[in-house]
Every structure is written in C-alpha cells, then in structure tokens.
C-alpha positions in Angstrom: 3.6 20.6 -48.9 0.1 21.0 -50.4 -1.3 19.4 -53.3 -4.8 20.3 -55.6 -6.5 18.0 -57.2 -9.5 17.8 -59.3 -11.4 14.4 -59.7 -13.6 14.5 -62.5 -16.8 13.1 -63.4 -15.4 9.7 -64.8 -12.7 9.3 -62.0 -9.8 10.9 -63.3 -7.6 12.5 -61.1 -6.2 15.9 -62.0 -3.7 18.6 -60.9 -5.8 21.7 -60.1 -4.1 24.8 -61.0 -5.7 26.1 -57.2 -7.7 25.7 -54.2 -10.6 26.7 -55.7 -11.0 24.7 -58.6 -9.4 21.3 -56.5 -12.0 19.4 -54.8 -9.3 17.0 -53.0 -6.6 18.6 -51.2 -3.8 16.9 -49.6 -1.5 18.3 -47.1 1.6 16.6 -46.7 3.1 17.0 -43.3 1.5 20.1 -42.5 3.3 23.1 -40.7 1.4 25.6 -37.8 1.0 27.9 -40.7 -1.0 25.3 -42.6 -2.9 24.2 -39.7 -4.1 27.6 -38.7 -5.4 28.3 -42.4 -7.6 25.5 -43.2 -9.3 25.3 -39.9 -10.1 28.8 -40.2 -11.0 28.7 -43.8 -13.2 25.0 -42.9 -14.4 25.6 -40.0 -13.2 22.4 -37.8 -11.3 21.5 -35.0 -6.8 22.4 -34.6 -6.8 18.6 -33.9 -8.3 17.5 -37.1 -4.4 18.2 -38.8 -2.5 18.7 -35.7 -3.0 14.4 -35.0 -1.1 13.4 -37.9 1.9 15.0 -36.4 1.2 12.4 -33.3 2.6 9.4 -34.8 1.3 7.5 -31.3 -2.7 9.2 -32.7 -5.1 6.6 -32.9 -7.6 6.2 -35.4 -11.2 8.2 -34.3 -14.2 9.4 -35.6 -15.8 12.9 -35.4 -19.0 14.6 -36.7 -21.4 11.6 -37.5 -24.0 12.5 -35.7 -25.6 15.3 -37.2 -28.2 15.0 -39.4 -27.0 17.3 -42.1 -23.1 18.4 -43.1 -23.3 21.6 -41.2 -19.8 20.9 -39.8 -17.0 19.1 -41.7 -16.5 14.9 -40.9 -13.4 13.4 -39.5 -11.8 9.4 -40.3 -8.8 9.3 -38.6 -7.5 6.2 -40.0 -3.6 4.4 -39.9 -1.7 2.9 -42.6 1.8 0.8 -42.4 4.7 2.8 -42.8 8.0 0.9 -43.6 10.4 2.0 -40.8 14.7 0.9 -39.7 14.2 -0.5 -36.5 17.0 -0.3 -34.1 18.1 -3.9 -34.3 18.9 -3.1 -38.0 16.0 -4.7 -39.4 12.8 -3.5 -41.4 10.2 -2.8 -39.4 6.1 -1.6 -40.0 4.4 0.9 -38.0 1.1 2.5 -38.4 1.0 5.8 -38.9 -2.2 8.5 -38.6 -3.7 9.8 -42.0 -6.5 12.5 -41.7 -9.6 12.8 -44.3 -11.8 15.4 -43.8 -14.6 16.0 -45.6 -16.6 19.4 -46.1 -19.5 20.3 -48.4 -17.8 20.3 -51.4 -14.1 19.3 -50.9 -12.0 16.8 -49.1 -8.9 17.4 -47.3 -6.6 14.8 -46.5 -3.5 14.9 -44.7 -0.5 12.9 -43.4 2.9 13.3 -41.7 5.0 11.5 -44.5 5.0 11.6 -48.8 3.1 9.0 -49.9 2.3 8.3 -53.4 -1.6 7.9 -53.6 -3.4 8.8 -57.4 -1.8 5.9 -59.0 -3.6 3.6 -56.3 -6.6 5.4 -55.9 -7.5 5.2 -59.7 -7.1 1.2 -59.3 -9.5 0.7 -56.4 -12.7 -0.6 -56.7 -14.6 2.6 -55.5 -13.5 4.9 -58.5 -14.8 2.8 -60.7 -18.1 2.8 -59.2 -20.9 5.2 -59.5 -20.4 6.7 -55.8 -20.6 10.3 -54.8 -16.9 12.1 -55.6 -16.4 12.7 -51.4 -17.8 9.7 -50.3 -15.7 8.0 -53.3 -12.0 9.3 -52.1 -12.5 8.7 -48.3 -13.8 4.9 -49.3 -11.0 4.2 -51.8 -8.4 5.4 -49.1 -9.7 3.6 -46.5 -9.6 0.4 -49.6 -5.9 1.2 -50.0 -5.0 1.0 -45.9 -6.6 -1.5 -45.9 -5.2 -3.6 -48.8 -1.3 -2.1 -47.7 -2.0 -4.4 -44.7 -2.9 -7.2 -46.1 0.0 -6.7 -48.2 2.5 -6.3 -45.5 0.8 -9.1 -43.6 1.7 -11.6 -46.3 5.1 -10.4 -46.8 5.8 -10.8 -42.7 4.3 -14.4 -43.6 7.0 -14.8 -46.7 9.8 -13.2 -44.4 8.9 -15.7 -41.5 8.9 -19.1 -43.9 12.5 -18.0 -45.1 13.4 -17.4 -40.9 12.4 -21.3 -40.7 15.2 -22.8 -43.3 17.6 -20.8 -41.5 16.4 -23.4 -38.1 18.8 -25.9 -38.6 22.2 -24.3 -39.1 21.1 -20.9 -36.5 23.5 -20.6 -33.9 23.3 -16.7 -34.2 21.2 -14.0 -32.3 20.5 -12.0 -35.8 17.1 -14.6 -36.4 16.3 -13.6 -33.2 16.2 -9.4 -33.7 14.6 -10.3 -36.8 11.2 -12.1 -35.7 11.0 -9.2 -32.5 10.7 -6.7 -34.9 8.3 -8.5 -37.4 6.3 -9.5 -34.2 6.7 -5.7 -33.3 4.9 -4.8 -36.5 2.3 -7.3 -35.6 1.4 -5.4 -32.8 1.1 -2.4 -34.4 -0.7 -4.1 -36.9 -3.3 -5.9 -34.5 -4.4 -2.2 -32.7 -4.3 -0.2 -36.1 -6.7 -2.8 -37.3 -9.1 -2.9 -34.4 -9.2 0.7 -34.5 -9.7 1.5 -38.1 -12.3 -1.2 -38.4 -14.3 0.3 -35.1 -14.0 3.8 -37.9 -15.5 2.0 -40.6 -18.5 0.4 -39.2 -19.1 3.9 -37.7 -18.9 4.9 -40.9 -21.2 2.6 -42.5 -23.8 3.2 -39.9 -23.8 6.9 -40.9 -26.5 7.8 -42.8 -24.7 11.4 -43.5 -21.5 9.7 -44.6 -23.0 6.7 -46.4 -25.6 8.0 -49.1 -26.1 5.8 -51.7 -26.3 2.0 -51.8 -23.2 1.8 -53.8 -21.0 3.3 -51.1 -22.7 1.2 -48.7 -21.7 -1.7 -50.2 -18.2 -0.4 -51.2 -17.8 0.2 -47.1 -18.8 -3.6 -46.3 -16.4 -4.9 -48.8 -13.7 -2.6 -47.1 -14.7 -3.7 -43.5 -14.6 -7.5 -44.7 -10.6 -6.9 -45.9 -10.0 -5.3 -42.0 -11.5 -8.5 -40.9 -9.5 -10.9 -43.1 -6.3 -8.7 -42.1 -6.8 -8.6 -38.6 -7.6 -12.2 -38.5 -4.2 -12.6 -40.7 -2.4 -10.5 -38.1 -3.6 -12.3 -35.1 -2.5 -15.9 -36.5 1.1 -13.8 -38.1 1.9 -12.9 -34.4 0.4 -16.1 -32.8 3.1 -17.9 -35.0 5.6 -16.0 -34.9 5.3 -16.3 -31.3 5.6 -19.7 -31.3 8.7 -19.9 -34.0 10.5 -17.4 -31.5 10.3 -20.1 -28.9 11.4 -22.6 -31.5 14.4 -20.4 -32.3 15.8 -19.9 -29.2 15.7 -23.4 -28.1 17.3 -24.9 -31.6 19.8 -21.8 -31.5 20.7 -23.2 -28.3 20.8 -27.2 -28.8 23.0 -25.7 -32.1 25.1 -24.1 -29.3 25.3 -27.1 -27.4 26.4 -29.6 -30.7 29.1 -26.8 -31.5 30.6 -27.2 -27.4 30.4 -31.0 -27.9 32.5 -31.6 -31.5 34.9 -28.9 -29.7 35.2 -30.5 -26.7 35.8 -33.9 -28.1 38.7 -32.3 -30.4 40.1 -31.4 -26.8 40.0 -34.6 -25.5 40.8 -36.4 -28.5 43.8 -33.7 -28.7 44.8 -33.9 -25.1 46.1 -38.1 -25.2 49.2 -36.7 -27.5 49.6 -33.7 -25.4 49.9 -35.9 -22.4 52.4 -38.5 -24.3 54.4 -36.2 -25.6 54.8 -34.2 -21.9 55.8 -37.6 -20.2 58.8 -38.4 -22.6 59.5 -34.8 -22.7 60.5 -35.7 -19.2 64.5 -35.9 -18.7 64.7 -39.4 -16.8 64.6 -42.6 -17.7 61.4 -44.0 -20.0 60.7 -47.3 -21.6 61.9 -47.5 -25.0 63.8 -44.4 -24.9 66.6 -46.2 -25.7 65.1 -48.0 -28.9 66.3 -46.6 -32.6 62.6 -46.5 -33.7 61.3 -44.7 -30.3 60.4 -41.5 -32.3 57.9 -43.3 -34.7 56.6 -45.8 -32.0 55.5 -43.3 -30.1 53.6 -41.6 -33.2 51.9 -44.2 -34.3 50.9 -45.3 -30.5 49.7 -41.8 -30.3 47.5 -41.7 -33.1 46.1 -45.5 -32.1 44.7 -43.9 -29.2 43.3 -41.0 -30.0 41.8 -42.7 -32.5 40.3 -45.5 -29.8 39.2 -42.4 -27.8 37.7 -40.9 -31.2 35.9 -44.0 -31.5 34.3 -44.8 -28.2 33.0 -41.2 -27.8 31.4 -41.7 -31.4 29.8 -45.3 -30.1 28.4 -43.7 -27.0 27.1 -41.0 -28.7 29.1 -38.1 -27.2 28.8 -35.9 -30.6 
C-alpha cells in the first residue's frame, strides 16, 4: 500500500492527492511491482525497499559520503513490533523500517501498518525550525527510539508483577513468560546498538545534518538510544537473575507440596495399618470387648495425631 503526504510549512501533515504534489511517501509492505518503480524513478539501490521484507535486516547506513545529494541517502533503522510468541506469551521484536531521502521527497517504507502522523506531529523535531527532509527522518528515528523506551518500561512493569507471583509459583507458565520478555531483550540490546551506530553516522554527516537545529535534534535522539540501551542491558541483566530465582523457588514450592503430601501419607497410613490387622480373621486383643469398634477409633486417631505432631516438632513440613 502506498500513502502521499504533504508536510507543510508549519508541520502539518497532509494527504496529497498524488506523487507529485506529496513530499513524504510511505510504502507499506511493498510488492516487486513497487520496488521496481521507485528505484527506477529515484535512482537507488533494489535493496533500499527489498530489506524491509528481511525481518532478520539490520539497521545500516548508505550514501553519506558524498559531498552533495547527487544520489538518494539511506537509515535503515528497527523499531519494536509487538509479536505472539510460541510459548503463548507477548513478545517484541525489532523489525527494519527504510527512509530514504532524495532531493526533494522522502520515501519511507516498512513491512507492517503502522500508524505514524499522529506521532510524528507530537515529536519534538516538528516543532522545530529544521529542514522538512531532515525533519521526518529525525522525528522517526525520535519515535523508534521513544517506542523502546516505552516497551522497555513496560517489560520492567511486567517483570515486578512476575515477582509477587514468587511465593505461591509452582507452575512453569512464569517461566515461558520471563524467556520471552528476556527474548525481546535481546532483540532489543542489538536493535539498539545498531540504530545508535546509524545515528551518530548521521550526525557526523554534514550532507544529512545541515542546520544547527537538526544537529541538536540528532544528539537529543542519540542520548534516548543511550538511556534505552543502558535500560535494556540492566532489563535483561535482571531478568536474568529473577529467572534463576524462579526456578529455584518453583522448585523448593515443589518440594513443600511433596512434603505436606507425604506427611498426609504417613499420617494416613497408622489407620490403614490398624484397620488391616483386625481386619485379620484370628484371634486379637479386645476383639471380644462390646466397645472394640470405638476403642479402636479413638486409638487410631490418638496416633495419628502423636505422629501429626512429632513430624510438626521436627520440622518435617
């Protein structure tokens, strides 16, 4: 699918009626057809749309160098895509989104629907005085970069519920649950790395960067990469840690679960041996009594409460 759009002077963002009067375009999972018709029509590389089909792409840089925009510029960059894992739990992955930029439009592309004008209009960078192209590419690379801080804190909100579930876990479920939100970490900690490599790249750029508003804009945006990959690192770091926790109190749970049972069988065994012995056809001490019946009862339950009671003392359970 392929959308126009037309930013004007004092950031709005617009519906263009066509490609010629859109200065943003964005190509939503883009077919061979598509492919084939803007790189013709642009002049850049197959590869420039053809990554964001590759959900395994990594982020990358292309066309910095030159010294004027004779060729179009490529930010690879990845975002986090909520995803069903196939334990049965939530789980993030970063996915490739491709912004190219030409001499007068921008092209953006990305293998899934994602709702971005709401967003964009409020970032930081559109309401700055920065150069329309330069403006987009910053406030998208804002928005990544905000969407994981985002789902960085929520892993951390996930994780402090996972911890007053510790005391009463005997289940495997907790378990799935912190692999796949330690999964998304990891995509998280190399979608990070990369982007931020991207966006100094970009900052160093004198053809990318040309004003000293955009500059700054860009170091603000490589200070949130930081803070999130920091954030990740000490998420998964955690999380590691709590995963060990788990299993070990999942499995002393375990164990208190097989000691109350197993004192129910031996407290439940004295009357099953009592009553097999004078089940017995011979002769047995006060068989013959009138009373025998209710003797035996209450001799019964004496002793399975004396056993009940030791085991408690010694601190069987």
């Amino acid at each position: 699918m392929i959308n126009y759009f037309s930013i004007s002077d004092d950031s709005q963002i617009n519906k263009a009626n066509d490609e010629l009067s859109a200065n943003w375009i964005h190509i939503e999972k883009p077919t061979s057809e598509d492919i084939e018709r803007f790189t013709k029509r642009y002049h850049f590389p197959h590869d420039y749309l053809s990554a964001v089909l590759d959900n395994q792409e990594i982020s990358r840089y292309e066309g910095f160098k030159q010294p004027l925009l004779d060729r179009p510029l490529l930010l690879l960059l990845q975002y986090p895509k909520i995803v069903m894992s196939p334990s049965g739990f939530k789980q993030i992955e970063a996915l490739p989104f491709s912004i190219i930029i030409t001499r007068d439009k921008v092209i953006t592309s990305c293998n899934d629907t994602l709702e971005l004008g709401a967003n964009l209009l409020k970032g930081k960078a559109f309401l700055s005085k920065i150069d329309t192209k330069e403006k987009l590419a910053i406030q998208l690379a804002w928005h990544f970069s905000d969407l994981f801080n985002y789902y960085i804190k929520a892993i951390k909100t996930e994780t402090d519920g996972l911890e007053s579930e510790l005391q009463k876990s005997t289940e495997n479920k907790q378990l799935f649950q912190l692999m796949d939100m330690q999964k998304s970490l990891v995509y998280f900690d190399s979608a990070l790395e990369q982007n931020l490599i991207v966006i100094e790249k970009a900052y160093e750029s004198t053809i990318m960067m040309t004003s000293k508003d955009s500059m700054t804009a860009l170091y603000d945006i490589m200070i949130e990469t930081k803070q999130a990959l920091a954030s990740a690192k000490i998420q998964a770091e955690l999380l590691s840690q709590l995963g060990n926790l788990f299993s070990a109190i999942v499995s002393n749970n375990m164990n208190i679960v097989m000691k109350v049972l197993t004192v129910i069988t031996i407290v439940l065994t004295i009357p099953t041996i009592i009553g097999g012995v004078y089940g017995m056809n011979v002769e047995l001490p006060f068989a013959q009594e009138k009373n025998a019946f209710w003797w035996l009862v209450i001799l019964t339950i004496l002793f399975s409460l004396i056993t009940f009671w030791i085991l408690k003392k010694k601190k069987f359970f």
